[in-house]
C-alpha positions in Angstrom: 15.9 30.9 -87.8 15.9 33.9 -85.1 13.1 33.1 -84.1 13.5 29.7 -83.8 16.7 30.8 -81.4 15.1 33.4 -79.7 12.2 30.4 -78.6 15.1 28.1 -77.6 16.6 30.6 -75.5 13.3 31.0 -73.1 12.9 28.0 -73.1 16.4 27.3 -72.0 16.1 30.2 -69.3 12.8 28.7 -68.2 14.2 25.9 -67.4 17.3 26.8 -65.6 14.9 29.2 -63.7 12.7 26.4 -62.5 15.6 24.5 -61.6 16.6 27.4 -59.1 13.7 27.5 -57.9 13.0 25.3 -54.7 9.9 24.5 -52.6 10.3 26.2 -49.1 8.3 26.8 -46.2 8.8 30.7 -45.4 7.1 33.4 -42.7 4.4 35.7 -44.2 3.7 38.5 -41.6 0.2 39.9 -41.6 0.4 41.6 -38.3 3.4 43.4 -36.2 2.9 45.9 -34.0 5.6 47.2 -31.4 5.5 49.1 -28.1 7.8 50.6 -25.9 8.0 52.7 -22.7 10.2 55.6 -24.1 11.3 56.3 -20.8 13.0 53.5 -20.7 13.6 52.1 -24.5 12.7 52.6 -28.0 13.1 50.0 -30.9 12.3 48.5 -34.3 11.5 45.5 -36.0 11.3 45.1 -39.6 11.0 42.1 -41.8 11.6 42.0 -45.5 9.6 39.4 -47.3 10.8 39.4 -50.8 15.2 38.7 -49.5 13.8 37.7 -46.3 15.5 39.0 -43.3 14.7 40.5 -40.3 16.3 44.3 -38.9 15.8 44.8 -35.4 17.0 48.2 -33.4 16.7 49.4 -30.0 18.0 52.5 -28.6 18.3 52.1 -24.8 17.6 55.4 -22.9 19.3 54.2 -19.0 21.3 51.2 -18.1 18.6 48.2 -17.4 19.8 46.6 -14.3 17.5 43.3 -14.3 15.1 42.6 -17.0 12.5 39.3 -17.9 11.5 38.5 -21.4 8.4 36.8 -21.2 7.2 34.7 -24.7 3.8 33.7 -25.7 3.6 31.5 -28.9 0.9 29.9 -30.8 1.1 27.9 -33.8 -2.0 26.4 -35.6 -2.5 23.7 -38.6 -4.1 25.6 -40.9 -6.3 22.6 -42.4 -7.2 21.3 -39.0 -7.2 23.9 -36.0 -7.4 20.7 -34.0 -3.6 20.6 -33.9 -2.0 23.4 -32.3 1.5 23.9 -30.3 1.4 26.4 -27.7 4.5 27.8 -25.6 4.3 30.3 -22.9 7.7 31.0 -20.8 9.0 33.9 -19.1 13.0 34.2 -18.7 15.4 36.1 -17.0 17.9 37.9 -19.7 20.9 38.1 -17.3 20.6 34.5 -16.3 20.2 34.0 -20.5 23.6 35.9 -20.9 24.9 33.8 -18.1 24.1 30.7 -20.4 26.1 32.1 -23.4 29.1 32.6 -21.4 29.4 29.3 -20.0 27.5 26.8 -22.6 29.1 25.3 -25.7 25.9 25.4 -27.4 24.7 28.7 -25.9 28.1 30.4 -27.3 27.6 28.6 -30.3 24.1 30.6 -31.0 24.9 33.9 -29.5 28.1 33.8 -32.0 25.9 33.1 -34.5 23.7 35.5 -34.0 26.3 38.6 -33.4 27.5 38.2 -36.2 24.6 40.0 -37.6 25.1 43.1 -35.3 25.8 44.6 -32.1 23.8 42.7 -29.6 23.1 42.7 -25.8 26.0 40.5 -24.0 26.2 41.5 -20.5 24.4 43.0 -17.8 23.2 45.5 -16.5 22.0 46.5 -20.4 24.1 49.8 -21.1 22.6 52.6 -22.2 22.9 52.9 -25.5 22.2 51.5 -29.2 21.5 47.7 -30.4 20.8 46.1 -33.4 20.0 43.0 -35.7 20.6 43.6 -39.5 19.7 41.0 -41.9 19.4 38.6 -39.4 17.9 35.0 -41.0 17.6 31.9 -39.3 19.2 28.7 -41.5 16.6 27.1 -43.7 15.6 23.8 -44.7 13.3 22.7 -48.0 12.4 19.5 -46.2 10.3 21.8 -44.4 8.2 21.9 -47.5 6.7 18.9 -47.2 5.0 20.3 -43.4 1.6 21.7 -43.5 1.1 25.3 -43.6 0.5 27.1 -40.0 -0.6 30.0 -38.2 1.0 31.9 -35.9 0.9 34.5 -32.9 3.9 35.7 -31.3 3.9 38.0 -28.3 7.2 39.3 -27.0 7.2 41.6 -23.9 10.3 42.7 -22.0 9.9 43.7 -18.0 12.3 46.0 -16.1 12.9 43.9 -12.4 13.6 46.5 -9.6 15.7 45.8 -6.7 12.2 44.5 -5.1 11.3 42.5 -8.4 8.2 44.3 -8.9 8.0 44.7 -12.7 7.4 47.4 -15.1 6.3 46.6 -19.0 8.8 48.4 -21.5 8.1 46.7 -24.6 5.3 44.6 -25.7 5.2 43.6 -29.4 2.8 41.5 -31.2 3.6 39.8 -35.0 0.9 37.4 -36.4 1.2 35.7 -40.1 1.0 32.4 -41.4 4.1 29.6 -42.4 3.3 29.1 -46.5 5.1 26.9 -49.2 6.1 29.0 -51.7 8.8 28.9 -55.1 12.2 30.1 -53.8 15.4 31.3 -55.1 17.7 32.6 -52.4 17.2 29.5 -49.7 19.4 30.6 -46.5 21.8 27.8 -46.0 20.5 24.8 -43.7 20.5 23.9 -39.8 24.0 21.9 -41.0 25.5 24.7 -42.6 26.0 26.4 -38.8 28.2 24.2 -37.7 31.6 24.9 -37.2 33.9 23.8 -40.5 36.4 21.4 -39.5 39.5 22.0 -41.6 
């Protein structure tokens, strides 16, 4: 009879485990490697796989007066390299701060995303410390149903002087893949940002 109860009870737990369980597309990194000009800056960038978040730090060393983050990404079907997305952009972070002052939506995702730390919201960028800490953008499991991808981010930050000649202070590279994997901590969806109307 114990036995029979003990069986019953995995089974049980089996089953309430697989219920948890959801199918969700999620980052796997295979690649990140960061650069900075200490002169200027120094940072971080971790990602935890098995919670997942990301933890970003940077420790800036003089006030930046006018800096340009320029973004190269490229994301590739994995069954058919045929299809791939591209995106190569360069912008101006004062002009982005600009946005999130003014803009409805652009306060809406700066909120957002200082909530997870002390972030850069004006400039010139003061000297001094900024970070990210479990920072995880909302998730979806319809995105399950996508085909895996590759991808290849480059991120580089550029110091403008009053001439705007530029000077590279941080160039970071992360490459991994987008998988469909068993999960049990999904991040709430797109709709779970939006404001809660009471």
């Amino acid at each position: 009879m114990l036995l029979h109860t003990v069986l019953l009870a995995q089974v049980l737990l089996a089953i309430c485990h697989v219920g948890l369980a959801e199918k969700m597309m999620r980052p796997k990194f295979k690649d990140i490697k960061i650069w900075s000009e200490e002169k200027f800056i120094s940072h971080k960038v971790t990602y935890d796989s098995a919670d997942p978040h990301l933890n970003f730090s940077m420790e800036v060393h003089q006030d930046l007066h006018d800096v340009d983050i320029h973004l190269e990404v490229r994301i590739t079907n994995k069954q058919d390299p045929l299809y791939t997305t591209t995106m190569n952009t360069t912008l101006n972070v004062c002009r982005i701060l600009g946005f999130a002052n003014k803009s409805p939506v652009g306060r809406f995702v700066h909120g957002f995303i200082r909530e997870y730390g002390n972030i850069v919201d004006s400039c010139p960028i003061a000297k001094g410390s900024y970070f990210i800490n479990k920072f995880w953008w909302p998730e979806d499991p319809t995105t399950a149903i996508l085909p895996e991808l590759e991808f290849e981010i480059i991120w580089q930050a550029m110091l403008l002087d009053s001439s705007k000649k530029r000077t590279l202070i941080m160039n970071d590279h992360f490459g991994g893949e987008f998988v469909v994997q068993d999960v049990n901590n999904l991040k709430p969806g797109i709709f779970a940002m939006l404001p809660k109307i009471a």
